[in-house]
C-alpha positions as a printed Julia matrix, in Angstrom:
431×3 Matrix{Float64}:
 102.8    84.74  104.72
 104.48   82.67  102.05
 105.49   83.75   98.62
 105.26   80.64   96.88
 106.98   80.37   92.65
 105.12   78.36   90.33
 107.45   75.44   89.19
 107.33   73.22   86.25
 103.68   70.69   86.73
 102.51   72.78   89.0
  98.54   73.16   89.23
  96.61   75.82   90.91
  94.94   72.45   92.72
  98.32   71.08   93.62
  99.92   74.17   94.84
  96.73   74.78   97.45
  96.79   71.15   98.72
 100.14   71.41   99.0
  99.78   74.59  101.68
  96.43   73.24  102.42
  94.49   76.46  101.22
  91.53   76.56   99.34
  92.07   76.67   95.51
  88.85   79.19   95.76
  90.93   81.42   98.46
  94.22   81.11   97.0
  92.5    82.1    93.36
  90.87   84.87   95.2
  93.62   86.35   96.97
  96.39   86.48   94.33
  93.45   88.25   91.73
  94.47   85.27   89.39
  92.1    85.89   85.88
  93.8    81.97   84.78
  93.99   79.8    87.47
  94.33   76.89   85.06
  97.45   78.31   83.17
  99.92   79.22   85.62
 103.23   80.67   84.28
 106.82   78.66   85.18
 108.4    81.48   87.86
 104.74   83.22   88.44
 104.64   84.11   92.21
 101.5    83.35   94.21
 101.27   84.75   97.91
  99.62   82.06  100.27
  98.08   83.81  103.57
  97.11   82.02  107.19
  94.33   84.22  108.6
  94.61   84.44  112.59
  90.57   84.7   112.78
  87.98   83.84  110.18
  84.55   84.5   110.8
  81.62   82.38  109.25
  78.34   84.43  107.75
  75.32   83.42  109.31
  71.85   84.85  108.72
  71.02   88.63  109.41
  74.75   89.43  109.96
  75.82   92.72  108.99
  79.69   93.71  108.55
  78.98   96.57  111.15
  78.03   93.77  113.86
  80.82   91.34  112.56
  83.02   94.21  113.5
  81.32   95.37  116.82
  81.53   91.55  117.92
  85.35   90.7   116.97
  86.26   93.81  118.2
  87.58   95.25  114.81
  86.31   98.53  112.61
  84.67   97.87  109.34
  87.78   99.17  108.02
  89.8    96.11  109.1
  87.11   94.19  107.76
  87.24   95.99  104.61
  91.2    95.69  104.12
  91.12   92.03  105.21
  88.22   91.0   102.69
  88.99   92.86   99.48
  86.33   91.05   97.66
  83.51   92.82   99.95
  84.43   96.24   97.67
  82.58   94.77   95.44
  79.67   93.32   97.26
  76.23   95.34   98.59
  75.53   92.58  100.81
  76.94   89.93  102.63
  75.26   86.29  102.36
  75.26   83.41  104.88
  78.13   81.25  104.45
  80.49   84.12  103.3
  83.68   83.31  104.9
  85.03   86.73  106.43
  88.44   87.11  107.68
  88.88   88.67  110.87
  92.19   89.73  111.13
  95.42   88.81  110.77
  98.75   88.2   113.39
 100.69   91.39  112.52
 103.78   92.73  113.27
 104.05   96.13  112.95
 102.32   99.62  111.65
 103.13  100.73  108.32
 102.13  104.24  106.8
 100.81  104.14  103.27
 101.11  106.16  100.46
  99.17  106.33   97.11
  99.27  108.34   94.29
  97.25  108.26   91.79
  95.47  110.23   88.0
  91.77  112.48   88.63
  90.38  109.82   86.2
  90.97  106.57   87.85
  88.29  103.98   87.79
  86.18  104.94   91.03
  85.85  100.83   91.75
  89.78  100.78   91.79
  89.53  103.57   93.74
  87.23  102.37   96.74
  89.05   99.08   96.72
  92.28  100.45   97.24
  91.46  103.33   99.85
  91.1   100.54  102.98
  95.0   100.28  102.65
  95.94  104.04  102.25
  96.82  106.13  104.65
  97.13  109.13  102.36
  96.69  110.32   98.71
  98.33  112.56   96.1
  96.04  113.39   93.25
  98.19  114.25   90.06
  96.09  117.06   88.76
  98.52  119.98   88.98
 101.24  121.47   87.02
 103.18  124.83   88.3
 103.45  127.41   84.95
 106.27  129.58   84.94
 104.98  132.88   86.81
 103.58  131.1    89.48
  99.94  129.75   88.05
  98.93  127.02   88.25
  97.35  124.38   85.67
  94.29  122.27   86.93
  93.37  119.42   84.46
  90.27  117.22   85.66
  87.51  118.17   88.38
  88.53  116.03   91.48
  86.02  116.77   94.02
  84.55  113.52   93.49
  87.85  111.59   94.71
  88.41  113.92   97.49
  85.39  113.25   99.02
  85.73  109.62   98.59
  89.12  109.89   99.99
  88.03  111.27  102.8
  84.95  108.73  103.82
  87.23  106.08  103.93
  89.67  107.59  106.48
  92.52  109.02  103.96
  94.35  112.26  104.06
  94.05  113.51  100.85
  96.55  115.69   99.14
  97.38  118.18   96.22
 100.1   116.67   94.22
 102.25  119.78   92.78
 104.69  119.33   90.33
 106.57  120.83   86.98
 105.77  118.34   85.0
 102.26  117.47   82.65
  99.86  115.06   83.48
 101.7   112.59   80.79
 104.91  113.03   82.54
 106.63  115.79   80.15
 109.51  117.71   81.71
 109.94  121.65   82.25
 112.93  122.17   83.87
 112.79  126.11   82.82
 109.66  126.22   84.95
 110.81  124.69   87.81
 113.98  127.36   88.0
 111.97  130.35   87.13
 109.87  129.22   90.28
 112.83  128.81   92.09
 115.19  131.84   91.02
 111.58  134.72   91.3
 110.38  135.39   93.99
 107.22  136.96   92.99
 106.07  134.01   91.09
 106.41  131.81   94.34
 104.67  134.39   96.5
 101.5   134.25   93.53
 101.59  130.42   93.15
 101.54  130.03   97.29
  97.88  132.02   97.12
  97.4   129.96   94.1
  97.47  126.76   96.59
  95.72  127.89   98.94
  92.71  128.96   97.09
  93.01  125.37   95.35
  93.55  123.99   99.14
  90.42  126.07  100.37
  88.01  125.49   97.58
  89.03  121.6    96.97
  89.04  120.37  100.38
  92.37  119.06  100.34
  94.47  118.23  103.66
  97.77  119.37  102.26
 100.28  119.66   99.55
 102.69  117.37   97.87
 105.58  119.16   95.93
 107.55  117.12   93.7
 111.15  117.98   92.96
 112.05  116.72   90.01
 115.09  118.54   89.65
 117.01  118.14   92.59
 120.73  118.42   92.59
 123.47  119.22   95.01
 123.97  122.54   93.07
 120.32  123.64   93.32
 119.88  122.0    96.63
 119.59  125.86   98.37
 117.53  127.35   96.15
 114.93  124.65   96.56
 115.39  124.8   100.43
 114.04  128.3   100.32
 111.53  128.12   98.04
 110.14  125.08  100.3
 110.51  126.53  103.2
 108.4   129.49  102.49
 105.8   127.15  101.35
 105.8   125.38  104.03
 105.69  128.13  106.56
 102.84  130.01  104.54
 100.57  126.58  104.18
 101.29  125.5   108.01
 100.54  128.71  109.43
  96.68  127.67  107.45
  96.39  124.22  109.29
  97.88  122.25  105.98
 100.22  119.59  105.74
 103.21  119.82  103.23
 105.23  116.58  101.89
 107.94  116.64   99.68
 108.58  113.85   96.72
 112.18  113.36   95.5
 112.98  111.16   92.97
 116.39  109.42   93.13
 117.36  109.59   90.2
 119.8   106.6    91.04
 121.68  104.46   87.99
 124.68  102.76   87.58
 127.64  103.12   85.78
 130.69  100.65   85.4
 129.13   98.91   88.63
 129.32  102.05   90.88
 126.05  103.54   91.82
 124.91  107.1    91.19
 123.06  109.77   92.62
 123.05  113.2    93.76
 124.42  113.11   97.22
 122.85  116.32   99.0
 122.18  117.04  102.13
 118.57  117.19  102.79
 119.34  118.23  106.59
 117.36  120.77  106.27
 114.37  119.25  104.28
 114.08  116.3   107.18
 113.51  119.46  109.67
 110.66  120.87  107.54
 109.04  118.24  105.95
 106.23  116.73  106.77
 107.03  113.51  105.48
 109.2   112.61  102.72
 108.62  109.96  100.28
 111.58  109.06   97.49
 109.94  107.77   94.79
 110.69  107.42   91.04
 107.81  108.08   88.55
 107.48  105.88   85.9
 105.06  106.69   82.8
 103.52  104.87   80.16
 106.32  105.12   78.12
 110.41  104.83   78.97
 113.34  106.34   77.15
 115.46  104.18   79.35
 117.6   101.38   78.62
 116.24   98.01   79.87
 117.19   97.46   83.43
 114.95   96.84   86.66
 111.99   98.55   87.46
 113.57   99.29   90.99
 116.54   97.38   92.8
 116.46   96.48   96.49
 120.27   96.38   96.14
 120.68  100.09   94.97
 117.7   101.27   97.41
 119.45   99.65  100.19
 123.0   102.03   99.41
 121.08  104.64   98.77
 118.78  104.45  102.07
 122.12  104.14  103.65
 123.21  107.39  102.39
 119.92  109.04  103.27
 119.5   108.39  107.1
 123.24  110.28  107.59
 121.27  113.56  107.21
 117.4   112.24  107.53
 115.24  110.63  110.47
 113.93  107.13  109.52
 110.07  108.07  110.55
 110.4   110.92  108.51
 111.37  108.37  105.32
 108.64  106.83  102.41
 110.44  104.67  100.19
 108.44  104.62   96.91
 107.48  101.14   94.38
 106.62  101.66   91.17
 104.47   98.92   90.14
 104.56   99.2    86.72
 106.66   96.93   84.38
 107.95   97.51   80.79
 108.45   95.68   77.7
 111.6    96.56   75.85
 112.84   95.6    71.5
 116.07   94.83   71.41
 118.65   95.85   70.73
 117.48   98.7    72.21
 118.41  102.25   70.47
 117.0   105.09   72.27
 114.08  106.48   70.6
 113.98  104.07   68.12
 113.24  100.87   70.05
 109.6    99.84   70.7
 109.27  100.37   74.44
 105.68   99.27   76.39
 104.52  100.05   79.63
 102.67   96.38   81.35
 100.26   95.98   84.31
 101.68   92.69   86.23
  98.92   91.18   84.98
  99.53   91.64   81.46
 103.12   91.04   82.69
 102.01   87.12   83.41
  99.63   87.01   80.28
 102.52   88.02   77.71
 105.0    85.56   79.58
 101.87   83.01   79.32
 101.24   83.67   75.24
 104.99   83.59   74.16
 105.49   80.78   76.12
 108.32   82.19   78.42
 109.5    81.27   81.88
 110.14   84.3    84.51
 113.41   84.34   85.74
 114.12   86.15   88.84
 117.18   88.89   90.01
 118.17   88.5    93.4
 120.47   91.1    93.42
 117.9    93.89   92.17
 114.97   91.28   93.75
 112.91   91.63   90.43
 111.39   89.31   87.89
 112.07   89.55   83.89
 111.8    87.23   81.29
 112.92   87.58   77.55
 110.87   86.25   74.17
 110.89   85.89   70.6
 108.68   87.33   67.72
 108.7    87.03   64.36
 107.89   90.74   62.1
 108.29   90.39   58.86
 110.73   87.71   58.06
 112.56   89.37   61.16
 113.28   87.44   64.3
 112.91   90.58   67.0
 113.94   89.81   71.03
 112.09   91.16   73.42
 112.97   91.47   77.29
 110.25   92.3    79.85
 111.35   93.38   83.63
 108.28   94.0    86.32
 107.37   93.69   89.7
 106.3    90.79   91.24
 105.25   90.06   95.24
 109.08   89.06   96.0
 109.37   92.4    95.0
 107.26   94.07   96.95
 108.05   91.94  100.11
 111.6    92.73   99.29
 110.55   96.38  100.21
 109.05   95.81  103.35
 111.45   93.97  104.07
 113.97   96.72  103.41
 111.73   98.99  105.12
 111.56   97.19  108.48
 115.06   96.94  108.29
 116.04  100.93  108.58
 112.38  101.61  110.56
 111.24  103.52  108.01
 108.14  105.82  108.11
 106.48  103.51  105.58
 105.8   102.62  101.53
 104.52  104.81   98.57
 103.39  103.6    95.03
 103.06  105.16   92.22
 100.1   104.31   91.23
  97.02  103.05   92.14
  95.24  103.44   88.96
  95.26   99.53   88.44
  94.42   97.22   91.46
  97.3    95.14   92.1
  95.53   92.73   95.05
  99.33   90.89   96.02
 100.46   94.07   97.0
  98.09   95.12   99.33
  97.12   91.27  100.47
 101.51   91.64  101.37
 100.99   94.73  102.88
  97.77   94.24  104.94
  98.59   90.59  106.0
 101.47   91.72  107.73
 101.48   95.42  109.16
  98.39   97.38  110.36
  97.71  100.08  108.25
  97.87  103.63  110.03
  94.68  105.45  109.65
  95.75  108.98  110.98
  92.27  111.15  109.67
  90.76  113.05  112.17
  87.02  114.07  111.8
């Protein structure tokens, strides 16, 4: 694989010829919706299948995959396109598979309402599935906001563990921190919201539960020990799975780098799995900085595997990107959420060139507008497939468990073409 950054001249024609690709595969592959307009400081990922197979007529993908040896799965994950296809045609190049070099475990969380097309496309890579449609209420109820049978069931036929995503907070992302302690501190409300799960368990069809804890600190570090331990007993004695997200709640100040450093000893033992994972919403109250830092993951990874098992360890990429007015005042400022493709098209109308981090490994670019009379700056940070390659990267280093993002809703096909062309995806579902 080859992460290739769009220089000055640069055509989508010259860049293929110049890795001898095809400009159809290459457009293909990288989702690009403007081949002909390439940004300065774009990235484009450029793949070398090991195997390609050629359509012919009356093939099916089942005997394409009985014949190479190869699920329909792999087939699936390695042709992205076919997601949206009812039939395959003669002369369809297929790819076959790729020459790996590890397994990875994948995990995806993701809104009731996303798109189900999104949703089919993306379930080849996953390995499992939070569904954000849960918020804990104060005396141990619990708040259900969309009907997601639908995506459980879809989960499932494609081979993913699907599971409840618990947390304080509202679907938008709106923080109850007097919740979370009342949970925490009664223990009368925990023993009501653990039957609460398990009739939502029963009833939905879910494999398990994810419980966020957004409020982590060393202080309350205890008190959250026994509340998810309890859980954890109750649901495993029932046949469920239980995970555990912790957001890192890492920044920096006057060049040191900050976090809560507990010891989660004793969550490694009981966890299932446990992914650390910042959620990012639509909107930001916080300064402009990088959507994530490879630099800051890799001290705090550091930190982590003193008290916690690497194959126990999810390290979690936000894909989202924002768009910050500057100067920026807190709650004054205009502050955007961006896809990475509206990312590239914003870069592409205002004329900018993407500059790149090293240190944090993430693209950004700043522009110009004019409001008024008013010249306003803008400065955009995302996530682009150095980025995400960063991760694995980082990942492969400390054998971790595997990747989480957060979240699925839009199809981002670099990170899963990253993903896929290099590790084998576990598929752990049992029927």
């Amino acid at each position: 694989m080859i992460i290739h950054v769009v220089q000055q001249g640069e055509t989508i024609q010259s860049i293929a010829e110049f890795y001898g690709v095809s400009e159809t595969i290459l457009i293909q592959d990288n989702g690009l919706e403007n081949p002909n307009d390439l940004v300065i400081g774009q990235s484009l990922v450029i793949v070398y299948p090991e195997l390609t197979y050629t359509v012919k007529d009356g093939d099916s993908l089942m005997d394409i995959a009985k014949f190479h040896n190869v699920t329909v799965m792999q087939l699936l994950q390695n042709n992205p396109y076919l997601a949206d296809r009812e039939y395959i045609y003669p002369g369809d190049k297929i790819v076959i598979n790729y020459n790996k070099k590890g397994k990875i475990t994948t995990h995806g969380n993701t809104v009731p309402y996303i798109n189900k097309d999104t949703l089919r496309r993306t379930l080849p890579y996953l390995t499992y599935l939070s569904v954000l449609n849960y918020t804990a209420t104060i005396e141990g109820e619990i708040i259900s906001y969309y009907d997601d049978a639908e995506i459980i069931q879809i989960t499932k036929d494609y081979g993913v563990i699907p599971l409840m995503l618990l947390t304080t907070l509202t679907i938008q992302g709106e923080a109850n921190i007097r919740t979370a302690y009342n949970l925490l501190l009664n223990e009368d409300f925990q023993n009501k919201q653990i039957e609460n799960i398990l009739s939502i368990l029963r009833t939905k069809g879910y494999y398990g539960i994810n419980l966020s804890f957004d409020y982590i600190s060393i202080s309350s570090l205890q008190i959250y020990e026994d509340y998810y331990t309890k859980i954890k007993n109750r649901l495993n004695e029932e046949g469920y799975l239980v995970f555990a997200i912790i957001n890192p709640n890492i920044t920096v100040l006057n060049n040191e780098i900050i976090f809560e450093r507990a010891s989660y000893s004793l969550i490694d033992q009981i966890a299932h799995n446990i992914i650390f994972m910042n959620f990012e919403w639509a909107r930001s109250i916080n300064p402009p900085s990088p959507i994530s830092s490879i630099y800051n993951m890799n001290v705090y990874l550091e930190y982590l595997l003193e008290f916690i098992l690497p194959d126990k360890i999810i390290a979690g990429l936000a894909t989202i990107g924002y768009d910050w007015e500057l100067p920026f005042s807190a709650g004054i400022s205009s502050v955007n959420s961006l896809t990475h493709d509206r990312a590239i098209d914003l870069a592409r109308s205002v004329g900018a060139v993407i500059q790149f981090d090293e240190i944090s490994q993430t693209p950004f670019y700043r522009y110009t507008v004019n409001s008024n009379g008013n010249s306003i700056e803008h400065i955009v940070w995302f996530i682009d497939a150095r980025s995400i390659n960063a991760l694995l990267e980082l990942i492969s280093k400390f054998d971790l468990l595997g990747t989480g993002i957060w979240n699925i809703t839009i199809y981002n096909p670099q990170l899963w073409l990253i993903i896929n062309s290099q590790y084998d995806i576990e598929k752990v579902l049992i029927d």
